[in-house]
VOGU-3710 file (C-alpha; in Angstrom, 3 decimals, decimal comma):
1> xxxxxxxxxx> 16,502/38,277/-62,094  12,739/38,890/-62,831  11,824/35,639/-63,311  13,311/34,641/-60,084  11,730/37,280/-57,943  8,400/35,878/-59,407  9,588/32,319/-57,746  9,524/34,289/-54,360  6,061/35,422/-54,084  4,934/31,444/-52,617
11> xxxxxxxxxx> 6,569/32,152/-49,524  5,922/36,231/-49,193  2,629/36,145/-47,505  2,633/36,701/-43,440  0,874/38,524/-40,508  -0,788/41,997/-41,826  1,034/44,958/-40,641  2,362/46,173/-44,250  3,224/50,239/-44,714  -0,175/51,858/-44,672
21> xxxxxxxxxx> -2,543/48,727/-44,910  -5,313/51,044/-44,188  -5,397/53,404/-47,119  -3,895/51,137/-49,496  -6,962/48,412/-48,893  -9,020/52,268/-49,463  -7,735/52,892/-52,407  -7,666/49,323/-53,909  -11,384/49,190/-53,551  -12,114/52,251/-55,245
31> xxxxxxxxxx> -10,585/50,719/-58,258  -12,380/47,323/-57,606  -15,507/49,950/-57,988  -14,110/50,496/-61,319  -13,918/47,670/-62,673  -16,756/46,149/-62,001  -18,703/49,119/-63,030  -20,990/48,614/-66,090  -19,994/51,702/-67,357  -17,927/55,539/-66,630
41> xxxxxxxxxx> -20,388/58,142/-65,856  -20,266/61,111/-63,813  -21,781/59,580/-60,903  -18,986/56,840/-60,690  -16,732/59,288/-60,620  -18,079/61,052/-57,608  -18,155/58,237/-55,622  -14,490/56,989/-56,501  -13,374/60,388/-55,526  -15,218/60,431/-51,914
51> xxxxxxxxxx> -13,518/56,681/-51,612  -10,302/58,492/-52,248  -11,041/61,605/-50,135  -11,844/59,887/-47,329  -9,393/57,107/-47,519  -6,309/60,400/-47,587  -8,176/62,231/-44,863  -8,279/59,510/-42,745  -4,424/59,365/-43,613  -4,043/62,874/-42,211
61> xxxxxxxxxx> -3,710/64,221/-45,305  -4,544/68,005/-45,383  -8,014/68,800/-46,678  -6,827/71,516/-49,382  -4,732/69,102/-51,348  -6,928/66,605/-51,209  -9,150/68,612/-52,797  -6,798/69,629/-55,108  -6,125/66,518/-56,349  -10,116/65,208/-56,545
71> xxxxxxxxxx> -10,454/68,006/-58,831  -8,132/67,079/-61,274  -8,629/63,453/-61,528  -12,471/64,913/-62,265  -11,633/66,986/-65,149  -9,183/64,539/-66,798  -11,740/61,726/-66,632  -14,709/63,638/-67,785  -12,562/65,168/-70,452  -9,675/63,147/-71,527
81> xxxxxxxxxx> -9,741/59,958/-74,275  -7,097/57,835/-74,880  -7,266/55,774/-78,456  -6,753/52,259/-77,437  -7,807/52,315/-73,665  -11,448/51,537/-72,050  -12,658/54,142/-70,272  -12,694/52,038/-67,069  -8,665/51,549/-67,917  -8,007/55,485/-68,997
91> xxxxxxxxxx> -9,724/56,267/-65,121  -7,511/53,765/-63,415  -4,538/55,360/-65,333  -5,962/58,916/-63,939  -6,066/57,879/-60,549  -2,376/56,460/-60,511  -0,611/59,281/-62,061  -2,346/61,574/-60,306  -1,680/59,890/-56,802  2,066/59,725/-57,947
101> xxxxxxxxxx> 2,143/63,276/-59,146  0,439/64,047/-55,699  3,744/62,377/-53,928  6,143/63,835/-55,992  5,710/62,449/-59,514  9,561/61,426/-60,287  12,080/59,746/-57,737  14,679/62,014/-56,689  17,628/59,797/-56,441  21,249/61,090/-54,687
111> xxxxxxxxxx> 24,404/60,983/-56,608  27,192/59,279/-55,501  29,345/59,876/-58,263  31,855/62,229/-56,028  34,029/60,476/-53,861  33,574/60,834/-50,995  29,842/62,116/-51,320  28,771/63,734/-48,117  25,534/63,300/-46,350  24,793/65,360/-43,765
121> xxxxxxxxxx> 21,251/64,246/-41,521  19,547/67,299/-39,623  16,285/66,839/-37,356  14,797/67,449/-34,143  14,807/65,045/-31,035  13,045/61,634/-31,702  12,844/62,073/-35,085  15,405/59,068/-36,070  18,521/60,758/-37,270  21,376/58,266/-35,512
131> xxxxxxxxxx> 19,026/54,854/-36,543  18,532/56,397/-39,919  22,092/56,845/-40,573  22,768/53,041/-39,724  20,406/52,513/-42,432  21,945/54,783/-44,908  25,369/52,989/-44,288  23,550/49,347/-44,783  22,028/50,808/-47,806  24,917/51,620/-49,456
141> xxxxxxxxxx> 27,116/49,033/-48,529  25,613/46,840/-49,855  25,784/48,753/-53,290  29,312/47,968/-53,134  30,295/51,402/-51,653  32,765/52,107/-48,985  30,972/54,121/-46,306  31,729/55,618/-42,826  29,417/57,249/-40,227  30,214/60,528/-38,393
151> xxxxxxxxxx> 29,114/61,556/-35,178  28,626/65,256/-35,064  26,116/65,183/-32,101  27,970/66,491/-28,840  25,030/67,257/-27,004  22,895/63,946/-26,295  24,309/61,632/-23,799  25,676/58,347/-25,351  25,126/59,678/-29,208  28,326/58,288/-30,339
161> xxxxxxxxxx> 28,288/54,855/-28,356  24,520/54,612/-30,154  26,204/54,670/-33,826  29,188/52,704/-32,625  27,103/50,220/-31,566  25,475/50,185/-35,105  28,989/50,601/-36,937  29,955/47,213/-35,203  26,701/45,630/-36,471  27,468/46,792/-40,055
171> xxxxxxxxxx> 31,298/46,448/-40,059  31,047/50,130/-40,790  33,907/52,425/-39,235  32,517/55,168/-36,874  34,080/58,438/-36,543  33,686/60,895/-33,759  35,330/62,267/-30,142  33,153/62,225/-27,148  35,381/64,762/-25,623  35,161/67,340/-28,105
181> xxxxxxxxxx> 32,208/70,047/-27,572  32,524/71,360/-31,039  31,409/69,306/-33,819  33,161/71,662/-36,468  35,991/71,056/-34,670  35,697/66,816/-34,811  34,616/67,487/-38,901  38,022/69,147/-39,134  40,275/66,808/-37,567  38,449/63,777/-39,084
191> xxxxxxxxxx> 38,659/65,505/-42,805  41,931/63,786/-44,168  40,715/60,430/-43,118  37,593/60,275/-44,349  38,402/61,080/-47,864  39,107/57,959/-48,612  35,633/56,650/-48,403  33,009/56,624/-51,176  30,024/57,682/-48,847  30,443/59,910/-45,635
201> xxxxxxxxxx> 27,165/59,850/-43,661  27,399/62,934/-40,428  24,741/62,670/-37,819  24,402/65,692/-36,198  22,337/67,027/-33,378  18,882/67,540/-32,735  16,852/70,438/-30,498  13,030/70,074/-29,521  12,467/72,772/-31,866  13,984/74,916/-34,371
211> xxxxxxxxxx> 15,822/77,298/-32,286  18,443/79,836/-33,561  20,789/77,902/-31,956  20,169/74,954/-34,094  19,975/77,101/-37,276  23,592/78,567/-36,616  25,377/75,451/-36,029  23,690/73,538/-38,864  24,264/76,727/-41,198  27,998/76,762/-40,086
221> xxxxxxxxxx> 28,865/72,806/-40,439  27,151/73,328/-43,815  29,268/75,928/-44,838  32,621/74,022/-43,681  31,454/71,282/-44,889  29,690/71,394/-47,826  27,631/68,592/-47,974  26,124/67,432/-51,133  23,148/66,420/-49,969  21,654/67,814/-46,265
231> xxxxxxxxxx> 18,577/65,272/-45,642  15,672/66,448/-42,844  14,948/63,362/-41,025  10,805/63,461/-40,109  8,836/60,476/-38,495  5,568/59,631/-39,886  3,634/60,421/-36,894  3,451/63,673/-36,850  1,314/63,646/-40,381  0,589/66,742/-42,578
241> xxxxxxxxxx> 2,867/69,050/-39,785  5,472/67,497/-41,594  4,792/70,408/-43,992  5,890/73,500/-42,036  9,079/71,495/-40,403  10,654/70,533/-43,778  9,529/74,063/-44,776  11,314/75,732/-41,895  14,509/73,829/-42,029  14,528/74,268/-45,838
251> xxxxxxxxxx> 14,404/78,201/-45,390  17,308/77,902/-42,437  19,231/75,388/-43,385  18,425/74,655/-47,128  17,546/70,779/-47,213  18,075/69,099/-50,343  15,701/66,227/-49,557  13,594/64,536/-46,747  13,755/61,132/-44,995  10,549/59,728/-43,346
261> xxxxxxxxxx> 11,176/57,304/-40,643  8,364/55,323/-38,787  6,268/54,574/-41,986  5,159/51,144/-40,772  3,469/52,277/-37,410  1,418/54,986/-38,212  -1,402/55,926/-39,818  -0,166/59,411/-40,848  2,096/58,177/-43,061  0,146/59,371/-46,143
271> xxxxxxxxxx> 0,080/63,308/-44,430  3,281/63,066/-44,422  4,390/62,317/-47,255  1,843/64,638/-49,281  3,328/67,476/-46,677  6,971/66,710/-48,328  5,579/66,899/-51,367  4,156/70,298/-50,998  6,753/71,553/-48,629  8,995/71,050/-52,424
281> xxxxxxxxxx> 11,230/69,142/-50,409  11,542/65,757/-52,060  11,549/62,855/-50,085  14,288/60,437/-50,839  14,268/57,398/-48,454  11,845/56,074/-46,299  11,264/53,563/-43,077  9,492/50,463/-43,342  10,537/48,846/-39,655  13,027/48,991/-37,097
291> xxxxxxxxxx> 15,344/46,046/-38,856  18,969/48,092/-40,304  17,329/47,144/-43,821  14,365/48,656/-43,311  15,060/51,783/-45,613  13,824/52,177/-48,870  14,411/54,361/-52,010  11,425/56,288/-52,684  9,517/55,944/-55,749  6,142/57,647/-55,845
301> xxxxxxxxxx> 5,241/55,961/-59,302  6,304/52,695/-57,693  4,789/53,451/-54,164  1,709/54,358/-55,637  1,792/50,799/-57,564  2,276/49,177/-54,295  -0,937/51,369/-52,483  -3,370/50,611/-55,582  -2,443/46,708/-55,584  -0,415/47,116/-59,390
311> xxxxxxxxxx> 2,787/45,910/-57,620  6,693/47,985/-57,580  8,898/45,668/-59,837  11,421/48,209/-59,888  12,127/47,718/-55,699  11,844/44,097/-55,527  13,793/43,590/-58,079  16,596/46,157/-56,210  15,828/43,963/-53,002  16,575/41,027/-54,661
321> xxxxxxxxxx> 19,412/41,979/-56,446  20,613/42,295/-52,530  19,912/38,685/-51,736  21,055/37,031/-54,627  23,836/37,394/-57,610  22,288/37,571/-61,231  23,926/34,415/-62,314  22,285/32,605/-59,350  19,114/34,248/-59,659  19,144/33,636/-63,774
331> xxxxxxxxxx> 20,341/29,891/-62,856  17,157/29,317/-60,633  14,859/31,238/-62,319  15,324/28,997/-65,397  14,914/25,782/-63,056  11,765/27,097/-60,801  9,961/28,264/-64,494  10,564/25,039/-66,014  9,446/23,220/-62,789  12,933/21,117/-62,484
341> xxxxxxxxxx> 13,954/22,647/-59,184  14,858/20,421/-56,128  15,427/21,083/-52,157  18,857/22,146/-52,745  17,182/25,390/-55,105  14,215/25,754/-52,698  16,629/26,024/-49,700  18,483/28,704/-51,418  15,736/30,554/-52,792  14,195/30,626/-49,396
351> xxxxxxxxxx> 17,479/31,710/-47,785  17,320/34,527/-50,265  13,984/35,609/-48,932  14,970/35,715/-45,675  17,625/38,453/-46,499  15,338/40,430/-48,755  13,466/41,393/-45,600  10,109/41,199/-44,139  8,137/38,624/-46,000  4,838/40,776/-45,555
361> xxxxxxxxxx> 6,319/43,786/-47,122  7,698/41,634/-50,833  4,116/40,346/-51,926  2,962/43,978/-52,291  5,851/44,559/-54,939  4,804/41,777/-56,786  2,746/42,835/-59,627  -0,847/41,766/-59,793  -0,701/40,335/-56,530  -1,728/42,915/-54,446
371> xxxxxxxxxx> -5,180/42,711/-55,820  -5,371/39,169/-55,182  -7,412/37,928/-52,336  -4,787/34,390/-51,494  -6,139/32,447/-48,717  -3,844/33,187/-46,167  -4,620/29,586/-44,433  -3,019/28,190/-47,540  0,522/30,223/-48,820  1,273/31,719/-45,113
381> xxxxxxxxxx> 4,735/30,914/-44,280  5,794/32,885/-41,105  9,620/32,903/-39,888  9,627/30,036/-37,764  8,399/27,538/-39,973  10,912/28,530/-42,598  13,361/27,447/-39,761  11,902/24,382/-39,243  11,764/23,433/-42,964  15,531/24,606/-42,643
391> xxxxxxxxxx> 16,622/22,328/-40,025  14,652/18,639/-42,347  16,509/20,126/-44,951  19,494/19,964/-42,958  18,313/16,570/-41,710  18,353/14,804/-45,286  21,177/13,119/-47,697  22,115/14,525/-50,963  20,406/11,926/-52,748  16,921/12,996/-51,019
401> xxxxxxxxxx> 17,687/16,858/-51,725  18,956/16,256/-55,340  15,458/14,056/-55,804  12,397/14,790/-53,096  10,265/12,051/-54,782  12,557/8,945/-53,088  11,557/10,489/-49,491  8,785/7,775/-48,393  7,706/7,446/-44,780  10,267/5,969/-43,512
411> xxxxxxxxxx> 12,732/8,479/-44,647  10,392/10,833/-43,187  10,564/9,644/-39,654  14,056/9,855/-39,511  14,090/13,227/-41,444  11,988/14,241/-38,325  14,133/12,670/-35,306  17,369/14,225/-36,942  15,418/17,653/-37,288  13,933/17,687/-33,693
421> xxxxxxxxxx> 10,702/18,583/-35,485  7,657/16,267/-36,088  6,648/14,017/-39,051  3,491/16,294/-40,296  6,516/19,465/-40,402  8,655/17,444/-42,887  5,651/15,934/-45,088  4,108/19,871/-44,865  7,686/20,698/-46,390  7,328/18,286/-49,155
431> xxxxxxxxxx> 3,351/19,009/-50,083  4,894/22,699/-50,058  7,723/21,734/-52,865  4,954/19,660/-54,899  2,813/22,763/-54,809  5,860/24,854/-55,972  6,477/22,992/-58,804  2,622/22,773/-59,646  2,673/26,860/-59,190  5,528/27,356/-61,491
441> xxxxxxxxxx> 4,179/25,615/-64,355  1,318/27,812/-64,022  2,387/30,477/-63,814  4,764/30,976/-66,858  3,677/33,964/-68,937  3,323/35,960/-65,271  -0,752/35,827/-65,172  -1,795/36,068/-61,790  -5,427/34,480/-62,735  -3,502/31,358/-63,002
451> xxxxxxxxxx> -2,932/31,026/-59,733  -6,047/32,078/-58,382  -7,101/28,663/-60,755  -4,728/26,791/-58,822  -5,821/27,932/-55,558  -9,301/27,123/-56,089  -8,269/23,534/-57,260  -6,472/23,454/-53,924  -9,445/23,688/-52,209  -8,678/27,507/-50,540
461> xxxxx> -10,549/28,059/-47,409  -12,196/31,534/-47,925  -10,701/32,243/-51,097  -12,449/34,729/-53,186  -11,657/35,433/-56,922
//
């Protein structure tokens, strides 16, 4: 599976827009500062830990903890030795474990060993509770768990028709009455049935604030119902206030963990998550776009990788492992390392791509390469030329998938009439799969410095090493 998800990075560069582009390109160039630093002093210190103040400020990250944290990444780096590591190495180490400790240190990962385990979502208005729990059922579905979605939400207008509408997109069952006014009454009726699910996701409903109201009905469906975990859904925009609403609904309704929606579009993503953090509520999920897969696990260690440019193995490999079956993803692997692939594996492994997700938002998990500066003129493969590549492929015999190198001109021409695309599209297809191959040999052992060497070769407009 690793080697595989290697293969993918040729095709996982697009537009910009990736979760909090801003203070990730921040904090990569503070550790650019580092390295090319002739030496560790005091002074370089300073002046990484302005980059790093003003980078989380400008993330709407409250003053006090930044503060907090600038002070200990000072004292372990003018302090600390580690046998074996540089002292430009033993500072970047600093600055990522601190950062991760900063948003939580450890993932907090839910159990679903109990059948059927219970989710209940709690928020106010806007916040994303009904999309969110679409998200939570895609999530787990595709773990290979049964899952059904509750509507507990007799208030807003059209609440249940919103998550039916979603159930039908997932092939997920929806439970609820729009006739009912009592939710604790549709929880009770709906009990029997839904034990025979693995994962029971409730929705329930939302105030503009935190009224009493509120408290008492989420206080008495928790009681009834007992879920095992009761997540506060917050969107990103509202930054470091995060804090006092996951601390409010933790002291009402006892939260066991926090979902941040909106991640993509805002720069107060960073607040908020450092306001979780604090708050002690840990934050288990978060949203990367408005797609149903948009939802990821949250890793600080890993989402910290992803910020400094060192990469989050752990979730592309868990995206992958979505898109493709290990024996497929060993079988390719092997093929795109060695450099024997054909179309036939390229049109699969691009297929798998697509269902891993946003292209823009996989090149960040890839280790190393988030530090790279790729000429974007050269690797950038948006959606629509995928299709097009999709519908030459489509276009060709076996014998020219099986072996690319017997498509000449004239086999490109009518490649291109079948396709209803033009000649340069199908020979841009093949230069593509001759670069593949040429990548893949270079790049067995995983060194990302290869590649830049094959870029340059190449010819990279604007490329930088």
């Amino acid at each position: 599976m690793e080697k595989c998800c290697f293969t993918m990075f040729i095709y996982a560069v697009s537009a910009p827009g990736a979760m909090l582009d801003k203070l990730g390109d921040a904090l990569k160039n503070s550790l650019q500062k580092i390295t090319k630093a002739l030496f560790v002093d005091e002074t370089l210190v300073n002046e990484i830990l302005k980059d790093i103040q003003r980078a989380l400020l400008q993330s709407d990250v409250n003053v006090k903890i930044v503060f907090e944290l600038s002070k200990k990444i000072k004292e372990r780096a003018l302090k600390e030795e580690i046998p074996g590591l540089s002292k430009k190495e033993h500072l970047v180490k600093i600055v990522y474990e601190e950062l991760a400790r900063f948003l939580g240190e450890k993932e907090s990962a839910i159990d679903t060993s109990k059948k059927p385990t219970k989710i209940m979502l709690l928020g106010l208005f806007g916040s994303g509770k009904t999309t969110t729990a679409g998200k939570l059922a895609s999530y787990f579905s595709k773990r290979g768990l049964k899952v059904a979605l509750v509507q507990l939400d007799v208030y807003r207008p059209a609440a249940l028709q919103q998550l039916e509408q979603l159930g039908r997109k997932l092939n997920t069952p929806v439970y609820g009455d729009g006739k009912e006014r009592n939710a604790l009454k549709i929880y009770k009726k709906l009990e029997p049935e839904l034990k025979k699910f693995d994962i029971v996701i409730l929705d329930t409903a939302g105030r503009d604030a935190l009224s009493k109201d509120l408290i008492h009905e989420l206080n008495q469906l928790g009681r009834e119902i007992s879920p095992d975990e009761s997540l506060l859904v917050i969107s990103a925009d509202i930054g470091q206030t995060a804090e006092k609403q996951a601390a409010a609904f933790n002291g009402a309704c006892r939260i066991t963990g926090v979902i941040i929606t909106k991640m993509e579009g805002t720069a107060k993503g960073g607040g908020a998550l450092a306001a979780c953090a604090v708050s002690g509520a840990p934050v288990k999920f978060i949203g990367v776009g408005e797609k149903i897969d948009d939802l990821e696990k949250f890793n600080p260690q890993g989402f910290v990788g992803r910020l400094l440019g060192m990469g989050d193995l752990e979730a592309l490999l868990e995206k992958a492992r979505e898109a493709i079956s290990e024996e497929e993803s060993a079988d390719l692997g092997k093929k795109f390392l060695k450099g024997e692939f054909n179309l036939i594996d390229l049109y699969e492994q691009m297929q798998a791509m697509r269902k891993m997700g946003p292209l823009s938002k996989i090149v960040e998990m890839v280790p190393g390469f988030g530090q790279l500066k790729l000429p974007k003129d050269l690797i950038e493969v948006q959606e629509g030329k995928l299709q097009k590549w999709k519908y030459a492929m489509d276009s060709m015999t076996k014998e020219e998938l099986e072996e690319p190198e017997l498509i000449d001109s004239g086999r490109i021409e009518r490649i291109a009439k079948g396709a209803g695309i033009n000649q340069a599209e199908v020979r841009e297809l093949i230069k593509q799969y001759k670069q593949s191959k040429k990548m893949m040999k270079l790049f067995k052992g995983g060194d990302p410095k290869n590649i830049q060497k094959l870029m340059k070769r190449m010819g990279g407009a604007g490329f930088k090493g």
